[in-house]
ZASEMAR-843721 format. One record per residue (C-alpha): residue number from 1; x, y negated, z negated. Coordinates in nm, 4 decimals, decimal comma, padded with zeros to 6 digits. Example, Ala and Ser with C-alpha at 12.3 -4.5 7.8 and 13.67 -1.06 7.14 Angstrom:
<pts>
+-----+----------+----------+----------+
! pos !       px !       py !       pz !
+-----+----------+----------+----------+
!   1 !  01,2300 !  00,4500 ! -00,7800 !
!   2 !  01,3670 !  00,1060 ! -00,7140 !
+-----+----------+----------+----------+
</pts>
This chain:
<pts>
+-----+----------+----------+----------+
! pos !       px !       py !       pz !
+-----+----------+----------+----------+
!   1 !  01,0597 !  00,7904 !  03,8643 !
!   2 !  00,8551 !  00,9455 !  04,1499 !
!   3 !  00,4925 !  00,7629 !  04,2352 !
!   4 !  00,1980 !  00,6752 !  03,9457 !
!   5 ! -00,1254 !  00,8270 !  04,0640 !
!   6 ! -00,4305 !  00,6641 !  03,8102 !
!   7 ! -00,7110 !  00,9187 !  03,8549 !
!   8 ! -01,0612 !  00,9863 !  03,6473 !
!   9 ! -01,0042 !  01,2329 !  03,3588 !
!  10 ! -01,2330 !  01,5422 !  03,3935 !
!  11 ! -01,3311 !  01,7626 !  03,1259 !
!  12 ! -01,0281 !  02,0179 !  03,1652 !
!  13 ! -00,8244 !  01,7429 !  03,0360 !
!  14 ! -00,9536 !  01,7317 !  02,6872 !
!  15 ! -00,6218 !  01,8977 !  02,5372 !
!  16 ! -00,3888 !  01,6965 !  02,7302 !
!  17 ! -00,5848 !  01,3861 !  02,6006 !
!  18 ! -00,5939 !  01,4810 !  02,2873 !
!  19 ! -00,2374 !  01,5635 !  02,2675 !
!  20 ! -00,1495 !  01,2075 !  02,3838 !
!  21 ! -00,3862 !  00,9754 !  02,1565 !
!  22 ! -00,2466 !  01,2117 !  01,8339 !
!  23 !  00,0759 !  01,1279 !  01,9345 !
!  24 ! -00,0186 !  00,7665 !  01,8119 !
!  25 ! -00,2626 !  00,9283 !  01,5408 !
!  26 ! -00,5813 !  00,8004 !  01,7421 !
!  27 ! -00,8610 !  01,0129 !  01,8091 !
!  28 ! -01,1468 !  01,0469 !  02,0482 !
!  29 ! -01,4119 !  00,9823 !  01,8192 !
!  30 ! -01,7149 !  00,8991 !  02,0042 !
!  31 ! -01,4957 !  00,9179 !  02,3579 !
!  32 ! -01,5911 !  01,1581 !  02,6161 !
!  33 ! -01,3450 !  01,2625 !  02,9343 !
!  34 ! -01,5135 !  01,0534 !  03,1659 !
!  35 ! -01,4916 !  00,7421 !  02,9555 !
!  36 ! -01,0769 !  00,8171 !  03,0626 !
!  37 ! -00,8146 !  00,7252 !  03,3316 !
!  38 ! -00,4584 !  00,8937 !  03,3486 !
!  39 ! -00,1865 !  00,8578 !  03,4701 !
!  40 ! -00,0261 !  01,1117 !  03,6713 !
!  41 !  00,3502 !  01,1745 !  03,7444 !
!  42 !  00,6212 !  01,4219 !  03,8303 !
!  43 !  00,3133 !  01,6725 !  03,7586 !
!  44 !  00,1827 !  01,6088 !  03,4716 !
!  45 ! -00,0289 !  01,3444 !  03,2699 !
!  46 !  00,2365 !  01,0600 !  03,1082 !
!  47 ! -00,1072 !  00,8291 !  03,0148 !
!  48 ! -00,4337 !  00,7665 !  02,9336 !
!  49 ! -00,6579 !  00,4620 !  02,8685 !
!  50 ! -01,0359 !  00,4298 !  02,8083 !
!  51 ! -01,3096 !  00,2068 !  02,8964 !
!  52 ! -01,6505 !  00,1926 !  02,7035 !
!  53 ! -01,9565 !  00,0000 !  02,6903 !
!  54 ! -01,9417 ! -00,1433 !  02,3301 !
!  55 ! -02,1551 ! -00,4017 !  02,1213 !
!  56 ! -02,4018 ! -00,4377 !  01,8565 !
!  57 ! -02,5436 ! -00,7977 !  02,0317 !
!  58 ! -02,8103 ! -00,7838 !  02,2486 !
!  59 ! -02,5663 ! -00,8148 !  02,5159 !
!  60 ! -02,2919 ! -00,5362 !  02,5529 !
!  61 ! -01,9415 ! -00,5531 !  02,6959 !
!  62 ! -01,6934 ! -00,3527 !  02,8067 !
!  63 ! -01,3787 ! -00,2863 !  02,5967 !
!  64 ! -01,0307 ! -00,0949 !  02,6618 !
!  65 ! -01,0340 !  00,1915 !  02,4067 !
!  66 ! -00,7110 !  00,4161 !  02,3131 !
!  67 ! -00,4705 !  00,3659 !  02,5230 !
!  68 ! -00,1983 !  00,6114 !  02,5075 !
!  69 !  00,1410 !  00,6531 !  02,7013 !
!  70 !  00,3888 !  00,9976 !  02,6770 !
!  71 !  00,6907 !  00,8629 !  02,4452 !
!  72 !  00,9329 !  00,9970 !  02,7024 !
!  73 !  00,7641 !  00,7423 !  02,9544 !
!  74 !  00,7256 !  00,4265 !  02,7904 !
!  75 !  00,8449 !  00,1177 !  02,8603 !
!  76 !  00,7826 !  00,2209 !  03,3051 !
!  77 !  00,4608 !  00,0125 !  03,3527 !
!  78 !  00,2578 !  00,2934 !  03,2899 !
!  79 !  00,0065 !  00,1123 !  03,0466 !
!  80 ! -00,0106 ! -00,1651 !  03,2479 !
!  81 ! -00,0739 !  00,0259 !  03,5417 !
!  82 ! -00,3673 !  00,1747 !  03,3548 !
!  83 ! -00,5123 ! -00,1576 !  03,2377 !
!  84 ! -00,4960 ! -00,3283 !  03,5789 !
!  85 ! -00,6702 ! -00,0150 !  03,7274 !
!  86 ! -00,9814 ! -00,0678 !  03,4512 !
!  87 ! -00,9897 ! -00,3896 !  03,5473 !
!  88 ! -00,9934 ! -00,3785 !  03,8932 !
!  89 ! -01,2397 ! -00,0970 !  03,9047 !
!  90 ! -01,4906 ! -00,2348 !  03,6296 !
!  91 ! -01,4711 ! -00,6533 !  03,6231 !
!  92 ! -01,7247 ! -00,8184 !  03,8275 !
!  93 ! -01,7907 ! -01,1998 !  03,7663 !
!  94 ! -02,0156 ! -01,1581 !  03,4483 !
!  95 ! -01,8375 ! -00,8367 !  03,2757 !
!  96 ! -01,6934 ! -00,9230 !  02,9425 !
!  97 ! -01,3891 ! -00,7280 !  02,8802 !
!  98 ! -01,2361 ! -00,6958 !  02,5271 !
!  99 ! -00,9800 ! -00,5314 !  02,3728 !
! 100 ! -00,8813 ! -00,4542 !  01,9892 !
! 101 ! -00,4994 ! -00,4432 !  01,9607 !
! 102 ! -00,1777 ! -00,3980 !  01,7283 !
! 103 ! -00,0219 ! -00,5326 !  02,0705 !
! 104 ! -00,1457 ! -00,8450 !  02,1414 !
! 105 !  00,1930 ! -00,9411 !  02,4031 !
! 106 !  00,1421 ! -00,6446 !  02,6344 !
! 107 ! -00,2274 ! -00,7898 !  02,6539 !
! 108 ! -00,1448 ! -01,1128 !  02,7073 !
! 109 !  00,1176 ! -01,0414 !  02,9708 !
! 110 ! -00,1937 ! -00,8582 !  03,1983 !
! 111 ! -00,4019 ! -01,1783 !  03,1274 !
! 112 ! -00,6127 ! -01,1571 !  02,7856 !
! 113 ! -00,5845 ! -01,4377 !  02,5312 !
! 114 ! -00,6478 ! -01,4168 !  02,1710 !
! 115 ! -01,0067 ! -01,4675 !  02,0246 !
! 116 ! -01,0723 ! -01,6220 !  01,6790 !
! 117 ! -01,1111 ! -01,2799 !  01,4072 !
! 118 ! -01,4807 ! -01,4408 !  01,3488 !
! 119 ! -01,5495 ! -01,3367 !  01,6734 !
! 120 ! -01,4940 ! -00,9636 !  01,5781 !
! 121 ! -01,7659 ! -01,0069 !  01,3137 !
! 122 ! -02,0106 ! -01,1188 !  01,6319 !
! 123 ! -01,8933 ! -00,8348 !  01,8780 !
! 124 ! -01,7892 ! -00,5161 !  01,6422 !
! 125 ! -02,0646 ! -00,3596 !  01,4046 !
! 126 ! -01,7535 ! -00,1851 !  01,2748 !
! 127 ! -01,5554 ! -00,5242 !  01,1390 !
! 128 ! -01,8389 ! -00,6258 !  01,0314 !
! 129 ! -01,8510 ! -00,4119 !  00,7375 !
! 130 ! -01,5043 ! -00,3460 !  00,7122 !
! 131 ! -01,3636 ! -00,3616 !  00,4001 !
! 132 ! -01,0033 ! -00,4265 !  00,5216 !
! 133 ! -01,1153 ! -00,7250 !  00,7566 !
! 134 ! -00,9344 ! -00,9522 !  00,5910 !
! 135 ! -00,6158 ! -00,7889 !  00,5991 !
! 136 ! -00,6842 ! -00,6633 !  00,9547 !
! 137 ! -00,4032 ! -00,5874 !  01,1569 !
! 138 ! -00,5954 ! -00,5630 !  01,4518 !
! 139 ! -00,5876 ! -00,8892 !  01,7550 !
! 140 ! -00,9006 ! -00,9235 !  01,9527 !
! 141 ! -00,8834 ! -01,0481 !  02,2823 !
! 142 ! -01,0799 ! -01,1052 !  02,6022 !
! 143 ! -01,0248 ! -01,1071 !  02,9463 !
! 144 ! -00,9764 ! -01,4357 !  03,1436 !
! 145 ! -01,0357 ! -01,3134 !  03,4850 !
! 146 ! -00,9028 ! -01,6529 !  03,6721 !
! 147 ! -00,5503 ! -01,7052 !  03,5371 !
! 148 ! -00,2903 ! -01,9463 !  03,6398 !
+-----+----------+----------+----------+
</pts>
C-alpha cells in the first residue's frame, strides 16, 4: 500500500463521508466536516474518524465519534492511524477523551480501558434515557494517556 496521509475533512467531502459511515449504517447526525479526519491513499479517501466536544456535566470532554474505514482497506492500520492522529492533535494533560464502542479490543490496543456502564449514565444525556441501556451493546472507555 502506498503512504497514509491523515488530513482535516473540508466541506467538499460531505458525500465521500457520507458514503463511508453508511457503509456501517452510521450517520452524521449532529457531525459537521470539520468535526472529521481522513485518511488519504492511492487517491482517494479509505477513512474517516471524528472528534467532538460531548457532555451533559458541567464539565465536557472530548469523544471519538464514527469512525469509519473503506471495506477494501481494513485490517492496514488505517483506524488506528486515525485515532492516534486525534489523539496526538487534541490530548493535553487535562482533556478527557472517551469513546462509545462495539470494539472495545481495537480501543484497548491504542490505550483506552473499559469504564463501568454507570459511568455512561454520568457522561451521555443519551444513555441516560435510553431505553435499551440495559441491554446495551455499546463499551465505554477512556483514555489513559500514561500507559505502560
Amino acid at each position: 500500500m502506498t503512504s497514509i496521509y491523515i488530513r482535516k475533512a473540508e466541506i467538499s467531502d460531505l458525500p465521500t463521508i457520507q458514503r463511508l459511515l453508511s457503509t456501517y449504517f452510521l450517520d452524521m447526525e449532529e457531525l459537521k466536516a470539520e468535526d472529521f479526519v481522513l485518511a488519504e491513499g492511492e487517491g482517494k479517501v479509505l477513512g474517516c474518524a471524528a472528534l467532538i466536544r460531548s457532555g451533559f456535566s458541567e464539565k465536557g470532554f472530548l469523544e471519538i465519534h464514527s469512525i469509519a474505514i473503506h471495506p477494501n482497506f481494513r485490517g492496514k492500520g488505517i483506524g488506528s492511524r486515525l485515532v492516534n492522529h486525534l489523539i496526538s492533535t487534541s490530548v493535553g494533560k487535562d482533556t478527557e477523551l472517551y469513546v462509545r464502542t462495539t470494539a472495545p479490543a481495537f480501543f484497548e490496543k491504542i490505550g483506552f480501558v473499559r469504564i463501568p456502564d454507570s459511568e455512561k449514565l454520568r457522561l451521555w444525556e443519551d444513555c441516560e434515557s435510553c431505553e435499551h441501556f440495559e441491554s446495551c451493546t455499546q463499551h465505554a472507555l477512556k483514555y489513559r494517556k500514561n500507559r505502560e
